[in-house]
N, C-alpha and C positions, 0 to 999 in steps of 0.2 A: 213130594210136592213139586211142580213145573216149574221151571226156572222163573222169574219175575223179576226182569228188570225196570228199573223206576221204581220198585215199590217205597210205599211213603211209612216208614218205618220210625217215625219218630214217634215218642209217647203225648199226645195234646195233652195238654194240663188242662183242668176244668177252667173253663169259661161261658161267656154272656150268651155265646151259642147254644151252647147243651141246652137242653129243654128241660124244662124244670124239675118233670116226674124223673129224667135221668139222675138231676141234683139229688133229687130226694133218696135215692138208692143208691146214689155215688156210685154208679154203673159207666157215666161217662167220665168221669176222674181214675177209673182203674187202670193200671201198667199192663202195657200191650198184654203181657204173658198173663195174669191175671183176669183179665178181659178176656184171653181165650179161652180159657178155664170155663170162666160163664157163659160165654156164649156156644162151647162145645156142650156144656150142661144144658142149656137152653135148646139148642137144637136134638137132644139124646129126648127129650120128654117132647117133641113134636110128632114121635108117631116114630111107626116102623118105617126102616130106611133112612136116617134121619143121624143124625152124630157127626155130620160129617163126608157121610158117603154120596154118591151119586146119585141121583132122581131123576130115573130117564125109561124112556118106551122099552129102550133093548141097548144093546150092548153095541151100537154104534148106530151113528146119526147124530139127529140133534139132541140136549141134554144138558142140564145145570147142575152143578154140585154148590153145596156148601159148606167149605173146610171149617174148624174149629175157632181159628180165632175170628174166623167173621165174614171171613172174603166168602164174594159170590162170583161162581164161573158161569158164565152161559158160552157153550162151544159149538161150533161144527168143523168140520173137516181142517178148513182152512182159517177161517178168524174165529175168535175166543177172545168175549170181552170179558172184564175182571170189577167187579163192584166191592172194595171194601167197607168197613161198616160204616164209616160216615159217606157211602157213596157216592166218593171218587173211583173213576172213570178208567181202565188203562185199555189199551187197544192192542193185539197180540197175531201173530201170524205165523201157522205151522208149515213148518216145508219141511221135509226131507226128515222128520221127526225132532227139529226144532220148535223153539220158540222164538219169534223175532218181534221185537218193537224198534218204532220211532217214537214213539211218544212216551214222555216222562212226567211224572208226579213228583217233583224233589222235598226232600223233608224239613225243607225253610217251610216254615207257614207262613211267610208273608209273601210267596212265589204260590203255593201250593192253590191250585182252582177244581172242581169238579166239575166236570163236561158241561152239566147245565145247572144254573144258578139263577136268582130274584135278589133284585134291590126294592125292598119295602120302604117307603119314606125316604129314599135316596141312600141305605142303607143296604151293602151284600149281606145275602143270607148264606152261606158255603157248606156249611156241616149240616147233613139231614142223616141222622141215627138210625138204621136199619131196626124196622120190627120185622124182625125173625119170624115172627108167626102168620105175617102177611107177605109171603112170597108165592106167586102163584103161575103156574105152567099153564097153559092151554094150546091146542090144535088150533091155528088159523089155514083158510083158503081163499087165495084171494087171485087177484091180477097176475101173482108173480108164483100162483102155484103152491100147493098144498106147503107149512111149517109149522112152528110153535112160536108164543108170545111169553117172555116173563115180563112180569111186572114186579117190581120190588118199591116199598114203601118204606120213607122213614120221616123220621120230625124232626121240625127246627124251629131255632125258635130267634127271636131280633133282640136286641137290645133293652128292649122296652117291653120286655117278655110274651110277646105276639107268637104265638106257636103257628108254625106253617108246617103244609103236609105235603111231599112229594114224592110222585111216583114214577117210574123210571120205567119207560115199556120198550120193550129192545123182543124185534121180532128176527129170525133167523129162516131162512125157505130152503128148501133139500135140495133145490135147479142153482140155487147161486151161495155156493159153502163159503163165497168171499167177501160177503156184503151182506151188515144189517141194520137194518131201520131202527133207528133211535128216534124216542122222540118222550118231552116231559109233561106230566100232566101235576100242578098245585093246588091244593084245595087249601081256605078256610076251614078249620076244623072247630073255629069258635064258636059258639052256639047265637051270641049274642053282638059281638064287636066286629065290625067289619076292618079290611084291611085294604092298603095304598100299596098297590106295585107299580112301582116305576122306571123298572129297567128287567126286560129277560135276554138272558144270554145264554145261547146255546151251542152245541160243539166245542168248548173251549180246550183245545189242546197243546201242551209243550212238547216240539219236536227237536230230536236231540240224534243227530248223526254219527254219533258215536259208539252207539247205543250198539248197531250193526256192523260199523269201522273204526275200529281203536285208533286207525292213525287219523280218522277224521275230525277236524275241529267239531263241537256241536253243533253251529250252526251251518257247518259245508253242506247243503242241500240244495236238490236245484227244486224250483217251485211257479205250479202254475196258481196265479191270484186272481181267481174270477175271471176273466176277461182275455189275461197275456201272460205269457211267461214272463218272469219277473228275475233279476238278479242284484250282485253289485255294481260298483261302474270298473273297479279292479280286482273281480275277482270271477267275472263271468266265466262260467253259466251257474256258479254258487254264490248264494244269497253273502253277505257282507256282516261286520259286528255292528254297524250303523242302519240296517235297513232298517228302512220302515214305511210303512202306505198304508192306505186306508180306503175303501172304495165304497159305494154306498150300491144298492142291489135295489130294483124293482122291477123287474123279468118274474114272469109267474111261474115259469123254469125252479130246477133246484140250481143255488148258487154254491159255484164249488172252491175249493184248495186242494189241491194235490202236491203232495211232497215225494221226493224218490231221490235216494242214489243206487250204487251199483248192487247193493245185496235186495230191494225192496222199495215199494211203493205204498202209500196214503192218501186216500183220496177224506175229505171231510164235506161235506154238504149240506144245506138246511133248505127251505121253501120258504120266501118271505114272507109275514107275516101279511093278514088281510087288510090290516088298516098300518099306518106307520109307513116308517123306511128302515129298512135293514143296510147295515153299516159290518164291512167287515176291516177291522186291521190287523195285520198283518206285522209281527216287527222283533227286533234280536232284541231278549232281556239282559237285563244285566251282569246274568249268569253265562251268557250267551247262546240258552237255548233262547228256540224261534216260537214265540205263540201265537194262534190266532184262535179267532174266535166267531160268532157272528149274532149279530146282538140289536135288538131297539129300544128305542125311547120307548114310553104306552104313561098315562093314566088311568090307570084301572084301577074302579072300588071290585073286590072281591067281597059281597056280603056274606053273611055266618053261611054258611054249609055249600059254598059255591064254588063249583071248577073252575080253571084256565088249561084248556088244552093248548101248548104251544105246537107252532109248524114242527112239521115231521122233519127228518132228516134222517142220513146215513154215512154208515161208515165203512169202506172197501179196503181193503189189502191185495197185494199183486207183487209180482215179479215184473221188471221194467220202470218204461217212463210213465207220463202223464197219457199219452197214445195207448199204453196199453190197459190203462186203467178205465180210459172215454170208450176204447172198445167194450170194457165190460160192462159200462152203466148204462150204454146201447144197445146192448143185448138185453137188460133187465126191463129196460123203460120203454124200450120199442121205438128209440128214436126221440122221447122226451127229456132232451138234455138243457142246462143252463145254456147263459148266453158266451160266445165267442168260439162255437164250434159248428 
C-alpha cells in the first residue's frame, strides 16, 4: 500500500452524522479494521476486478483503485488524489517514485475537514459515507484534451436527521498528469421535505510543511493568497503561528492559494460562485498547520430530488514556487488565470 501521510486514522464513534440506514446496520460504528473487513467484502461481490484491485483501461495512465478498508485512489503520473470512506480529501504528489504531501487530515475530529462540505440551517454537514456500489469512471473530452471522470457518492445526514447526498467528480486529462479538476455536486435525496443550505465550502485544505521537511515547523511555508504573496512580519518569506487574512473574490477568474517550499508545490483554486461573494481565509490553526479554504454565504431551498452544482475548481502539484505552478495553469487555461497576475 503507498505511503499516506496525514491519514486520518482514528476510529469515529457513532454519531448524529452517520445516516441512519448506517445506524441500522451499525456499519458506521464499526473499528476501522472491522470496517475493512466489510467494505473488502462489499467491494469482492461488485463484479470481477473489484476486492480491492485496480479498475483501469490498461496498465498505465489514468486509473482508480479501491483498497479494502475503503479508501479511493484516483491517480495519474503525477497527482493521485485519496477519498476515504467518509470522503475526506488528501492530495498527493509522485516524483522520483515517491509520494509527497502538503496537506494533512489529523485524527483530532474537531480539526479534521473534508475538502468540500454544506451547512444546512447554519449546521456543517462533514462526514458523507461512501456507496461503494456508486462509483463510477467515464472518458471525458473537452477543452483540456481527451481524460477520465470519477464520480464517488455518499450520504449524510444533519442533526435533525436530514439525509444529504454528495458526489465528488474529480476529472484527471493525459496532457496535464499535475492537475485535476475537483468539483461537488449535493442532492436532496428526500422525496418529500425540502432542505436549507446555508454555507458551501470548497477546497478546504490543512497544509503542513513538515510533512516534506522534518526540520520544518508546520506552518514554515511561503504562500501566494489570491492576490499577493503573503508572509509573517518576523519571519519572512514564511507564513507565522499568528497569521491570518481573509479576502473576499469576485473576478470571474479562478481564485487561487498556492503553497510551496523547497521539496514541492500546492496550488488550490475554486471559480466564484454565480450569485454571492466568495470569501477566502487563510490562517495557522491551533495545531499549527495552515488552513484554507474558499466558501459563501447562499440561501438556498433544495426541494426533494434537486441538485446544487457547486463552482468547479482544481488541484495542481509541481516542483518549485508559486511561478512555477501559474506557468502550469497557463499552459492548461490558455491564459485564463485569476486576478494579480
Amino acid at each position: 500500500m503507498p505511503f499516506n501521510p496525514g491519514n486520518r486514522s482514528r476510529c469515529r464513534s457513532l454519531g448524529p452524522a452517520a445516516p441512519a440506514r448506517l445506524r441500522r446496520t451499525g456499519f458506521a460504528a464499526c473499528p476501522r479494521g472491522l470496517a475493512a473487513v466489510l467494505s473488502g467484502l462489499l467491494l469482492w461481490t461488485l463484479g470481477p476486478g473489484c476486492g480491492g484491485g485496480p479498475r483501469q483501461a490498461g496498465p498505465r495512465g489514468i486509473h482508480y483503485t479501491a483498497v479494502a478498508e475503503g479508501e479511493v485512489w484516483f491517480r495519474h503520473s503525477s497527482i493521485q488524489i485519496r477519498f476515504d470512506r467518509e470522503l475526506y480529501c488528501s492530495v498527493f504528489y509522485r516524483q522520483d517514485g515517491r509520494l509527497l504531501a502538503l496537506s494533512h487530515n489529523p485524527p483530532d475530529p474537531t480539526l479534521a475537514r473534508p475538502s468540500h462540505f454544506i451547512a444546512v440551517e447554519g449546521q456543517e454537514v462533514l462526514d458523507f459515507y461512501v456507496d461503494y456500489r456508486n462509483i463510477g469512471l467515464s472518458e471525458v473530452r473537452g477543452r483540456f484534451g481527451p481524460g477520465k471522470r470519477l464520480k464517488i457518492t455518499g450520504l449524510g445526514e444533519t442533526e435533525e436527521n436530514i439525509l444529504i447526498e454528495k458526489t465528488m467528480v474529480v476529472e484527471l486529462y493525459e496532457a496535464y498528469p499535475d492537475i485535476a479538476m475537483v468539483w461537488a455536486i449535493y442532492r436532496n435525496p428526500d422525496p418529500e421535505r425540502p432542505i436549507r443550505i446555508t454555507r458551501i465550502t470548497n477546497q478546504f485544505f490543512r497544509m503542513d510543511a513538515s510533512l516534506t521537511d522534518s526540520r520544518a515547523p508546520r506552518h514554515g511555508l511561503q504562500c501566494f493568497h489570491y492576490d499577493q504573496l503573503v508572509h509573517g512580519e518576523s519571519t519572512r518569506p514564511l507564513l507565522d503561528l499568528d497569521f491570518a487574512r481573509t479576502v473576499t473574490a469576485a473576478a470571474p477568474g479562478f481564485a487561487r492559494v498556492a503553497f510551496w517550499n523547497s521539496v514541492m508545490g500546492m496550488t488550490v483554486a475554486s471559480r466564484p460562485p454565480e450569485e454571492g461573494t466568495l470569501t477566502i481565509p487563510l490562517g495557522t490553526a491551533r495545531d499549527r498547520r495552515v488552513e484554507v479554504s474558499f466558501r459563501y454565504d447562499l440561501d438556498r431551498i433544495l426541494e426533494p430530488e434537486e441538485e446544487l452544482v457547486c463552482p468547479k475548481g482544481f488541484v495542481m502539484v509541481y516542483t518549485g514556487d508559486n511561478d512555477s505552478g501559474l506557468a502550469r495553469e497557463k499552459a492548461m487555461t490558455g491564459g485564463e488565470i485569476g486576478p494579480g497576475n
